[in-house]
C-alpha beads as a LAMMPS data file, in Angstrom:
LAMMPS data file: protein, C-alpha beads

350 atoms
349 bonds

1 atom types
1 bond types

-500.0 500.0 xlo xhi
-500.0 500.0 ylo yhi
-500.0 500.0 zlo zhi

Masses

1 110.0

Atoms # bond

1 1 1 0.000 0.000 0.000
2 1 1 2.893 2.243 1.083
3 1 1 4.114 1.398 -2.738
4 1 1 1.240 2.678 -4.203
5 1 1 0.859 5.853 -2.708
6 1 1 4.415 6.558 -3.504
7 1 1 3.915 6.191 -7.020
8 1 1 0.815 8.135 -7.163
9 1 1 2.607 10.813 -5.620
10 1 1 5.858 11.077 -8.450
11 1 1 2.942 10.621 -10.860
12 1 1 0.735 14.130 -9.163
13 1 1 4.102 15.606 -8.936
14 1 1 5.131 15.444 -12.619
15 1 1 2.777 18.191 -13.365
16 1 1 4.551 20.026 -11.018
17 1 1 7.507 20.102 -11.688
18 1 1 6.953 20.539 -15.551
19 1 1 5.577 23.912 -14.414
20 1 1 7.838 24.467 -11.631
21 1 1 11.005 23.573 -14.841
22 1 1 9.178 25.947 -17.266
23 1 1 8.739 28.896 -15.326
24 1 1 12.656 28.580 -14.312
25 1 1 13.902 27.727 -17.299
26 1 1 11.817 31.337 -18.916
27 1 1 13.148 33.123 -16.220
28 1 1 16.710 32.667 -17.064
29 1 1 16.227 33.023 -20.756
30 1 1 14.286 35.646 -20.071
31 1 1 14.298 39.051 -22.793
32 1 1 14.817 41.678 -20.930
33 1 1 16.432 44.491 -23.208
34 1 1 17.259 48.421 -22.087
35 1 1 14.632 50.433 -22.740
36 1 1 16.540 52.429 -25.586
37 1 1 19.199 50.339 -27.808
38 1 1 20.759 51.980 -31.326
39 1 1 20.509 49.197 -33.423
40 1 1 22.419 50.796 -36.778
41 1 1 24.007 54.163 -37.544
42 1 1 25.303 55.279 -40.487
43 1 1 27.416 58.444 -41.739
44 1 1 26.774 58.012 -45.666
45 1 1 23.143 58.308 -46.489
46 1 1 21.710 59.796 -49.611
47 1 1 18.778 62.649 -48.867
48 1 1 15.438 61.131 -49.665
49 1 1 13.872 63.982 -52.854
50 1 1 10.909 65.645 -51.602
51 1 1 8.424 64.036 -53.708
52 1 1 5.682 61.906 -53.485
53 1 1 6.525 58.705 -50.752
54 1 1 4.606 55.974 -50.339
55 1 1 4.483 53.662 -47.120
56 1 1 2.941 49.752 -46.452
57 1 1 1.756 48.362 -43.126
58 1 1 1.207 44.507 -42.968
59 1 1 1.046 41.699 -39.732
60 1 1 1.786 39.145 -41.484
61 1 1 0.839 36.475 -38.895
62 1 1 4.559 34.738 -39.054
63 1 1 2.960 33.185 -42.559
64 1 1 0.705 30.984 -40.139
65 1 1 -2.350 32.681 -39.805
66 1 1 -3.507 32.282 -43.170
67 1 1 -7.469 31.679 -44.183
68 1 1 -7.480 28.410 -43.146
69 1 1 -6.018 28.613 -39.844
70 1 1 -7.310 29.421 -36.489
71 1 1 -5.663 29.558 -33.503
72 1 1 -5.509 28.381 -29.546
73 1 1 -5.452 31.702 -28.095
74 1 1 -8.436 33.035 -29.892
75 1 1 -11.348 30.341 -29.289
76 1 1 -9.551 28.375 -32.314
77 1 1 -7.607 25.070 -31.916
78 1 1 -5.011 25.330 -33.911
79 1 1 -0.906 26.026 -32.726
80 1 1 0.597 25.916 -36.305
81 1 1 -0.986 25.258 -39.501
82 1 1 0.081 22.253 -41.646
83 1 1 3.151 22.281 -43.069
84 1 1 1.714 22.921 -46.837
85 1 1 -0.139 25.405 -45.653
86 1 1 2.375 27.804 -44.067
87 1 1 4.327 27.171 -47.154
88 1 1 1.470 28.770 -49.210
89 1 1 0.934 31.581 -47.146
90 1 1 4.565 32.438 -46.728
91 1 1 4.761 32.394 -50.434
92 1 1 2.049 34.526 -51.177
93 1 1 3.620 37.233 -48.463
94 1 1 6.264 36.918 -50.524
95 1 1 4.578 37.349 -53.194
96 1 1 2.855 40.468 -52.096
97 1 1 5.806 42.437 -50.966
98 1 1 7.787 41.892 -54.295
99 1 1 5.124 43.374 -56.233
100 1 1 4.787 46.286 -53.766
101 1 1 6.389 49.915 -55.194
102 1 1 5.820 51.235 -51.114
103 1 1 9.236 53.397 -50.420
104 1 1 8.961 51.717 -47.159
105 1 1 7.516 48.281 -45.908
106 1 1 6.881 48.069 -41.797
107 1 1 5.905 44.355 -40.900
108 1 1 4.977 42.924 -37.900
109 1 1 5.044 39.351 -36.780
110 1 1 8.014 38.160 -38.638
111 1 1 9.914 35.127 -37.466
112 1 1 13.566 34.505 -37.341
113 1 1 13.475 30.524 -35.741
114 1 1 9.826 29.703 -34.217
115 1 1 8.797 26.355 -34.027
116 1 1 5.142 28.030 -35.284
117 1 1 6.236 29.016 -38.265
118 1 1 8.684 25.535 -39.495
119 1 1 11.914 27.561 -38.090
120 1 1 11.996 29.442 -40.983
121 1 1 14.268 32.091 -41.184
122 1 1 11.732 34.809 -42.459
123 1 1 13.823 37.897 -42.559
124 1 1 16.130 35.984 -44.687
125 1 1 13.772 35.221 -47.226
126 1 1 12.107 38.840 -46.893
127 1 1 15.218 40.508 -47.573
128 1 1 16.045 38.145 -50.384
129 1 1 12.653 38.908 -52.194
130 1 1 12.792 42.174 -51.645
131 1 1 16.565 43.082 -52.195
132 1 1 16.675 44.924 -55.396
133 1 1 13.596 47.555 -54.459
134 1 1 13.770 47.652 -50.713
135 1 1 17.908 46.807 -50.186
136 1 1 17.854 48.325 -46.154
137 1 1 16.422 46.787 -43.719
138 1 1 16.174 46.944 -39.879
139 1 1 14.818 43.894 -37.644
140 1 1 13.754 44.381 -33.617
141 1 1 13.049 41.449 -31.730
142 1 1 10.269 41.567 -29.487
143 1 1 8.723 37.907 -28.839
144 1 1 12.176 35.831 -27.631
145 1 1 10.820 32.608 -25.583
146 1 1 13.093 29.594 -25.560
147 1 1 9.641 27.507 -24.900
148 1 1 6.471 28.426 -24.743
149 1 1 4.456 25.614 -22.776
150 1 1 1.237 25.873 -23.622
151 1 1 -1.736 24.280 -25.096
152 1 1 -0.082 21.628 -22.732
153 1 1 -0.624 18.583 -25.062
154 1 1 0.878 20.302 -27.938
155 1 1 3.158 23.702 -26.854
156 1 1 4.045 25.897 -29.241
157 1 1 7.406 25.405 -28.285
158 1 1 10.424 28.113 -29.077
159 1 1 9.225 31.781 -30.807
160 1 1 11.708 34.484 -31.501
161 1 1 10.032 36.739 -33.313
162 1 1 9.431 41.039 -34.340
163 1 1 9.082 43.817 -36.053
164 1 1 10.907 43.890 -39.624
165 1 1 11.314 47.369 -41.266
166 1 1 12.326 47.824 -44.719
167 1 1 13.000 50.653 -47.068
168 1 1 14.417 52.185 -50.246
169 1 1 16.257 54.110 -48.744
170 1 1 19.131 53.944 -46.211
171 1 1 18.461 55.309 -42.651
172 1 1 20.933 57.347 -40.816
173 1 1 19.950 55.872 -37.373
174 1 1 17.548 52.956 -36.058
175 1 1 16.459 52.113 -32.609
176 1 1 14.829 50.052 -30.271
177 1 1 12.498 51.440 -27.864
178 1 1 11.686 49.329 -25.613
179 1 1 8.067 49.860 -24.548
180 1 1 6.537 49.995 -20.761
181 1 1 4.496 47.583 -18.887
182 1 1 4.021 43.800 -18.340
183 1 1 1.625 41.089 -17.857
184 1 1 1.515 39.506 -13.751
185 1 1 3.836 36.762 -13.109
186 1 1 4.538 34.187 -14.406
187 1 1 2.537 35.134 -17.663
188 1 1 5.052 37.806 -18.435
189 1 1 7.487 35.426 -18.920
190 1 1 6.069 33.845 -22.158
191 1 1 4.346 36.938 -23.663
192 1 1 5.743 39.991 -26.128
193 1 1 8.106 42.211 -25.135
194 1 1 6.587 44.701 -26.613
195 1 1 8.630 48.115 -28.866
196 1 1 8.533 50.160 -31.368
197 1 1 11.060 50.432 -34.720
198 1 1 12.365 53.996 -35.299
199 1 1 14.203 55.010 -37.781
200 1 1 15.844 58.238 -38.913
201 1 1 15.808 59.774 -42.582
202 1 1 17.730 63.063 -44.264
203 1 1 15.517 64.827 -45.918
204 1 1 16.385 67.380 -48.760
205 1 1 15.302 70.145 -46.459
206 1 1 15.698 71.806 -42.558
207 1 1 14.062 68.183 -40.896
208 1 1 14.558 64.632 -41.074
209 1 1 11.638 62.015 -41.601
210 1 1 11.201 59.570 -38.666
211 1 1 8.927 56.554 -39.480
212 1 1 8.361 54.664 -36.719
213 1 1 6.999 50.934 -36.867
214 1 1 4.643 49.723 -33.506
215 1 1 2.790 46.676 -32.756
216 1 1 0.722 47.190 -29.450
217 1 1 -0.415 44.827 -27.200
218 1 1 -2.866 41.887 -27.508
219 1 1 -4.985 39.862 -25.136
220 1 1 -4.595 43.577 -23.009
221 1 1 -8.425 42.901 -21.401
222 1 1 -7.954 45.451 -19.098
223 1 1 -6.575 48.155 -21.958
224 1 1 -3.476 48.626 -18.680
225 1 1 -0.699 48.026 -20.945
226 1 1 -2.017 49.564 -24.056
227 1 1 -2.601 52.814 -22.236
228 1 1 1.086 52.521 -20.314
229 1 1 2.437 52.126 -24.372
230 1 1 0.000 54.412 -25.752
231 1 1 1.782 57.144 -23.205
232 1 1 5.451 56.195 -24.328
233 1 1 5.176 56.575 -27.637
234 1 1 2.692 60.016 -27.141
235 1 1 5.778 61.349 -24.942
236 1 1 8.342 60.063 -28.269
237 1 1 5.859 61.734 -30.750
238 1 1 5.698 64.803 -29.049
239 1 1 9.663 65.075 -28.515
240 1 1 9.892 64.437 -32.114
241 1 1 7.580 67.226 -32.989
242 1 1 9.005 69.759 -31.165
243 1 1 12.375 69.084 -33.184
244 1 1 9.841 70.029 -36.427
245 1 1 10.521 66.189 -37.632
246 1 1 8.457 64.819 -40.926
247 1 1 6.765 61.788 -38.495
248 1 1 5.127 58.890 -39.827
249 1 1 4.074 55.632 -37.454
250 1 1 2.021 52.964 -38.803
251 1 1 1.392 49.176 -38.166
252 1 1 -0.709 46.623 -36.165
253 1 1 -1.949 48.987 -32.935
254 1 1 -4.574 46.199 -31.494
255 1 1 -7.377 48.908 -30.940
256 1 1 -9.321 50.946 -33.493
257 1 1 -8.413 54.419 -34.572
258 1 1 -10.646 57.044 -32.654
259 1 1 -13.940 57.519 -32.923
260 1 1 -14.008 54.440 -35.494
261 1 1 -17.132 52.259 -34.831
262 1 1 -15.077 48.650 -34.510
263 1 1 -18.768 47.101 -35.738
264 1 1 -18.489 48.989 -39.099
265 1 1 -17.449 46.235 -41.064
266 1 1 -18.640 43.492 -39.596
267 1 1 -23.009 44.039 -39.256
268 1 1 -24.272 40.605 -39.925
269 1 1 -21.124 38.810 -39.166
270 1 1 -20.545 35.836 -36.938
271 1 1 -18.370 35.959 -33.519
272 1 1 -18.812 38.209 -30.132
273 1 1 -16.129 40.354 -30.825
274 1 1 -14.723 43.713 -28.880
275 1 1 -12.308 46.379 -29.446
276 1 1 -11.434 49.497 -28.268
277 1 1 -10.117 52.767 -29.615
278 1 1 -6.538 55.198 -29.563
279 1 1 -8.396 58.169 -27.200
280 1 1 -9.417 60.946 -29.825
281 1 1 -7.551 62.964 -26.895
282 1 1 -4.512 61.425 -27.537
283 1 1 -2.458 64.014 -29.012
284 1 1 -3.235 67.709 -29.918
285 1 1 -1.333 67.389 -32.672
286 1 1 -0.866 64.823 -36.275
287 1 1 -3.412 62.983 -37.581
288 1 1 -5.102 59.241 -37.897
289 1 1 -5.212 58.118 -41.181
290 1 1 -7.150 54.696 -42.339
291 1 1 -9.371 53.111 -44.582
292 1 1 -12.775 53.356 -43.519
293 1 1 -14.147 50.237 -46.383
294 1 1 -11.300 47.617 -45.894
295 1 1 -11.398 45.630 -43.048
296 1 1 -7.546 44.922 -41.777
297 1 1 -8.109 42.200 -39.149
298 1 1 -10.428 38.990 -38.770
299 1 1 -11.011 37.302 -35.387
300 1 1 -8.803 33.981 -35.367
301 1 1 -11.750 32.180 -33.714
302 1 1 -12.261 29.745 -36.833
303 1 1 -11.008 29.331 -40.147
304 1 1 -11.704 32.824 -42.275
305 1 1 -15.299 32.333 -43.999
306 1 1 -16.102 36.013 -46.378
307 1 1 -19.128 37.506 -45.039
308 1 1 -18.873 36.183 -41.595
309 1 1 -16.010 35.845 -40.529
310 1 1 -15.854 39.857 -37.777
311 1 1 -13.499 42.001 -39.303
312 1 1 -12.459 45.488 -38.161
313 1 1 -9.796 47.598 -37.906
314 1 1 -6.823 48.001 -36.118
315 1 1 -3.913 48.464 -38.630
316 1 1 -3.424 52.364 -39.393
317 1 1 -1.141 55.311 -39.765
318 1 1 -0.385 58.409 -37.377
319 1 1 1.387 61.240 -39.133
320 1 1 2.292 64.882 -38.069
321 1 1 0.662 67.854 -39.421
322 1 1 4.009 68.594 -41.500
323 1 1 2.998 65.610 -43.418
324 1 1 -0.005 66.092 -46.268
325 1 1 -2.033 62.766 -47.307
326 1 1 -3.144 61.849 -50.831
327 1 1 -4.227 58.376 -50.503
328 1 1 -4.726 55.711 -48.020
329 1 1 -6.201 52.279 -49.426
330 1 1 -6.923 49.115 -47.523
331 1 1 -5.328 46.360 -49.371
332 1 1 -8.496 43.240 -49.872
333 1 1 -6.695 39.846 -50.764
334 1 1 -9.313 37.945 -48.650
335 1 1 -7.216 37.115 -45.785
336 1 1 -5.446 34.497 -47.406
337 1 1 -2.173 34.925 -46.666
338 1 1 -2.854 36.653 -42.769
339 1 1 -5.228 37.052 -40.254
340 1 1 -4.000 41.009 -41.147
341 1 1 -4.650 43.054 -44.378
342 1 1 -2.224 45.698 -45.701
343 1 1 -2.510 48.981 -45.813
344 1 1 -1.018 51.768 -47.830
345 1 1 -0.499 55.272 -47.626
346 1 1 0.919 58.104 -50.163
347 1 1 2.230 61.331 -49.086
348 1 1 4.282 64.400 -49.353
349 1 1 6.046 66.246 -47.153
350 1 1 5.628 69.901 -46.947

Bonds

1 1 1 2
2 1 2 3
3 1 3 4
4 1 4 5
5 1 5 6
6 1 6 7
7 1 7 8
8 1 8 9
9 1 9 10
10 1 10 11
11 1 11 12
12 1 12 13
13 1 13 14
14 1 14 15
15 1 15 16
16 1 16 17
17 1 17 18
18 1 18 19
19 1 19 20
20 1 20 21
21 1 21 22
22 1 22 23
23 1 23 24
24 1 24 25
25 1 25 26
26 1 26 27
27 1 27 28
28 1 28 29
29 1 29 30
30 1 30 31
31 1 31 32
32 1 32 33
33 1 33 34
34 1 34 35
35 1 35 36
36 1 36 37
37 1 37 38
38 1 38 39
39 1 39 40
40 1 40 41
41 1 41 42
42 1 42 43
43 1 43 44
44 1 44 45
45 1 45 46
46 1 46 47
47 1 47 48
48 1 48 49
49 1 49 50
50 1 50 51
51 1 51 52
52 1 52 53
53 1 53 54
54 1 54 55
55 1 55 56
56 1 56 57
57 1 57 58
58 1 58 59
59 1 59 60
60 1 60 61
61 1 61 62
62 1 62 63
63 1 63 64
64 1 64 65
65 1 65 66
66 1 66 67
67 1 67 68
68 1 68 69
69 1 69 70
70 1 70 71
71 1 71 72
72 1 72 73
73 1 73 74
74 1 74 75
75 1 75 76
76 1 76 77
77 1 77 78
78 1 78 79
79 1 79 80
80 1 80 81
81 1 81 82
82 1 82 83
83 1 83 84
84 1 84 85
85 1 85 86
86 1 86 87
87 1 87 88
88 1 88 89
89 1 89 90
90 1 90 91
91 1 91 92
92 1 92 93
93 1 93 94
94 1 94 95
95 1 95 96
96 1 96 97
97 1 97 98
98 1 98 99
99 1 99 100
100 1 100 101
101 1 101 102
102 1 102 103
103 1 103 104
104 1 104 105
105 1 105 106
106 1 106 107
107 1 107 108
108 1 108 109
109 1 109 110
110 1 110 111
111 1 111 112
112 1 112 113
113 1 113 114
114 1 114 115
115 1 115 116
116 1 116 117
117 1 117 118
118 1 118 119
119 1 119 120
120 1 120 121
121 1 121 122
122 1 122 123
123 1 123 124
124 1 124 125
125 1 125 126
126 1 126 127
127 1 127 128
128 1 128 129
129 1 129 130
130 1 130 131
131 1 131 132
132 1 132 133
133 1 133 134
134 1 134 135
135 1 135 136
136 1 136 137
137 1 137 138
138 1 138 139
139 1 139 140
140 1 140 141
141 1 141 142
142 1 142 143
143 1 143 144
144 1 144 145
145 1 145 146
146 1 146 147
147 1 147 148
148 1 148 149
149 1 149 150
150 1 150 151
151 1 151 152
152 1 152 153
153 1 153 154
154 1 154 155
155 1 155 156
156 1 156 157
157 1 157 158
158 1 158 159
159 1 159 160
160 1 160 161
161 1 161 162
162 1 162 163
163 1 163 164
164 1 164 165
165 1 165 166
166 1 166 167
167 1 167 168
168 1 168 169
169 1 169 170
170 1 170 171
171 1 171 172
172 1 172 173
173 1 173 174
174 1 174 175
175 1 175 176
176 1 176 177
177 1 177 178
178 1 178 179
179 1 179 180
180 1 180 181
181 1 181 182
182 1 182 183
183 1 183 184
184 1 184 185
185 1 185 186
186 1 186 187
187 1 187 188
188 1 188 189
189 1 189 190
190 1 190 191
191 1 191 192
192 1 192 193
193 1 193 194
194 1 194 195
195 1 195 196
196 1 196 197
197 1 197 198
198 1 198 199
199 1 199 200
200 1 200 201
201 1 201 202
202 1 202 203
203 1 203 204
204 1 204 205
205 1 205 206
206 1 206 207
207 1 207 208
208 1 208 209
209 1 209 210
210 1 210 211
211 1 211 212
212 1 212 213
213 1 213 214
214 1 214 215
215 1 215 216
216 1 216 217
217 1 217 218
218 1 218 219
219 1 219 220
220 1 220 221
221 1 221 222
222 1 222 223
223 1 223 224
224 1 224 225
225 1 225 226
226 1 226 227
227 1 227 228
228 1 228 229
229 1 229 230
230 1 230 231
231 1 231 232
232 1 232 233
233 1 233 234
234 1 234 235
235 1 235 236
236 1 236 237
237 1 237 238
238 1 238 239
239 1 239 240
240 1 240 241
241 1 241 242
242 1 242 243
243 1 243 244
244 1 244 245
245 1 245 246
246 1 246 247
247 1 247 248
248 1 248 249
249 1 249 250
250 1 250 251
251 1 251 252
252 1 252 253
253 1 253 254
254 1 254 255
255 1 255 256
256 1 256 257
257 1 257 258
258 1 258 259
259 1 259 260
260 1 260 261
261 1 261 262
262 1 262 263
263 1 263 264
264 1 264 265
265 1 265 266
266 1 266 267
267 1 267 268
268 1 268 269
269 1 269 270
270 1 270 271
271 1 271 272
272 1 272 273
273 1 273 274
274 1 274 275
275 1 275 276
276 1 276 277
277 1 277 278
278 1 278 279
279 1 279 280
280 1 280 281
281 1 281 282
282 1 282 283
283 1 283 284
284 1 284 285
285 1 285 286
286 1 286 287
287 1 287 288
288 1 288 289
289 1 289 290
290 1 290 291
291 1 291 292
292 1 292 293
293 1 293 294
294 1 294 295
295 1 295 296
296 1 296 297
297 1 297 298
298 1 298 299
299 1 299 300
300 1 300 301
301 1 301 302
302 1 302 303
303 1 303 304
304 1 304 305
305 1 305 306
306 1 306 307
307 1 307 308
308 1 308 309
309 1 309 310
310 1 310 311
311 1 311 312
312 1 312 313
313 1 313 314
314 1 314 315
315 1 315 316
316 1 316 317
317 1 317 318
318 1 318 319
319 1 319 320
320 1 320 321
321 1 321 322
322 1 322 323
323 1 323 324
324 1 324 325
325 1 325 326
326 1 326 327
327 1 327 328
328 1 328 329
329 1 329 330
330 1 330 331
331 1 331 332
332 1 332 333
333 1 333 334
334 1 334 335
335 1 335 336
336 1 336 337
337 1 337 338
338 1 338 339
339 1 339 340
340 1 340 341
341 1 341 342
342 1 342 343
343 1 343 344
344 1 344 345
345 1 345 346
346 1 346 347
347 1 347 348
348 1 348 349
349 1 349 350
């Protein structure tokens, strides 16, 4: 009897210490960057002409969040999609950035060695795509987990993972900015650490462009550490500003633009679904600039389904008043390469 109760104790215990190991094991590998790192600088750069620019935003799910694919953390079931699959959607982001004339491309969600994504090196094959019209490049980690331990029965293992910025033109300086605020323990350890991308332009005139590249929080219920970024980068924007810099930020900000009804798109469609919106009070300055027709993001809850599937958006651009618009389309391909959209913007600066 004594036998038994042994064994049923190393077999409760197993659990454990499996959660006990993991939670250790993240804690030592944990990312934990300064808040402000130069990643590049450069001395010879060539002015950018004052004439029309053109910038693309894009998510691009790690090429496994295609229109098949669901996933754990959204109601869905799925970790990674099937290895044909990923293949297919990584291809046709591919695909879509070699054909696209943007002066700058700002991804999100790009993988360097995930085991969600086949360990495929994606800046690598980014750069190598887009090489002869977008030759500089700038990558910032921001998802580094050695192993991620859940769903339990099938973990999606290692991530390292960020934000990718690319460009046809050659930046003088890039950074890292490290963004504020966490999840509680020990969640913290296997979620985003969370930035933005800047980087620095010469301009044939008196100020230099900035465009800066963000991804915002997710699975924020509480909107805590949305509003703890959101106040960061208001505090960079307005520094920026005040130097009379040409500012452009743009990418996957997890919450709507102001005032935007998230429901706008997505009367009739299937899912409870909520998001919330940048505070129109956010900054007395700039402007939000968007797409009103073309839905940018589709709830991972199932496979993607047109005309139910809920789609919103939450991928957009910020620019400063010194900055003057002349188009901004939402870029339709279905989903079928993302649970994201891309968006495009033209402009000029004045």
């Amino acid at each position: 009897m004594n036998l038994f109760w042994k064994i049923l104790g190393c077999l409760l215990s197993i659990p454990l210490l499996y959660v006990v190991g993991c939670i250790l094991y993240a804690k030592l590998t944990y990312l934990d960057p300064m808040q402000l790192i130069v990643l590049e600088e450069n001395k010879q750069v060539t002015s950018i002409p004052k004439r029309e620019l053109s910038a693309l935003i894009w998510n691009i799910g790690y090429g496994g969040l295609g229109a098949k694919s669901d996933f754990f953390k959204d109601g869905g079931k799925m970790v990674r999609p099937e290895k044909a699959d990923f293949d297919s959607y990584f291809d046709g982001i591919l695909k879509t950035l070699n054909i696209d004339s943007s002066d700058f491309q700002l991804l999100q969600e790009v993988d360097t060695n995930s085991k969600r994504s086949y360990f495929h090196d994606e800046i690598s094959f980014i750069r190598a795509q887009v090489q002869e019209s977008h030759p500089f490049s700038s990558f910032a980690e921001n998802y580094k987990v050695n192993f991620v331990p859940v769903p339990f029965l099938n973990p999606m293992g290692k991530v390292h993972s960020g934000l990718l910025s690319l460009s046809k033109f050659k930046p003088y300086r890039t950074e890292r900015h490290q963004l504020p605020g966490a999840f509680g323990f020990p969640d913290q350890l296997f979620f985003l650490r969370r930035c933005l991308l800047v980087q620095y332009f010469k301009v044939d005139s008196a100020s230099d462009l900035v465009v800066i590249n963000v991804h915002n929080s997710a699975y924020d219920d509480s909107g805590k550490l949305k509003k703890e970024e959101m106040a960061y980068l208001k505090q960079v924007l307005t520094d920026l500003n005040a130097k009379g810099m040409y500012i452009l930020c743009g990418g996957d900000w997890n919450q709507c633009p102001p005032d935007f009804d998230y429901r706008a798109l997505a009367k009739g469609r299937e899912g409870d679904y909520f998001q919330t919106n940048v505070d129109s009070s956010f900054l007395g300055f700039g402007k939000w600039r968007y797409d009103p027709n073309v839905g940018t993001n589709r709830k991972n809850d199932k496979a993607y389904q047109e005309r139910k599937s809920f789609i919103t958006i939450i991928d957009f651009f910020w620019h400063s008043d010194n900055i003057e618009i002349s188009a901004v389309e939402g870029i339709s391909n279905n989903f079928q390469y993302s649970d994201h959209q891309p968006v495009k913007i033209k402009f000029k600066l004045k």
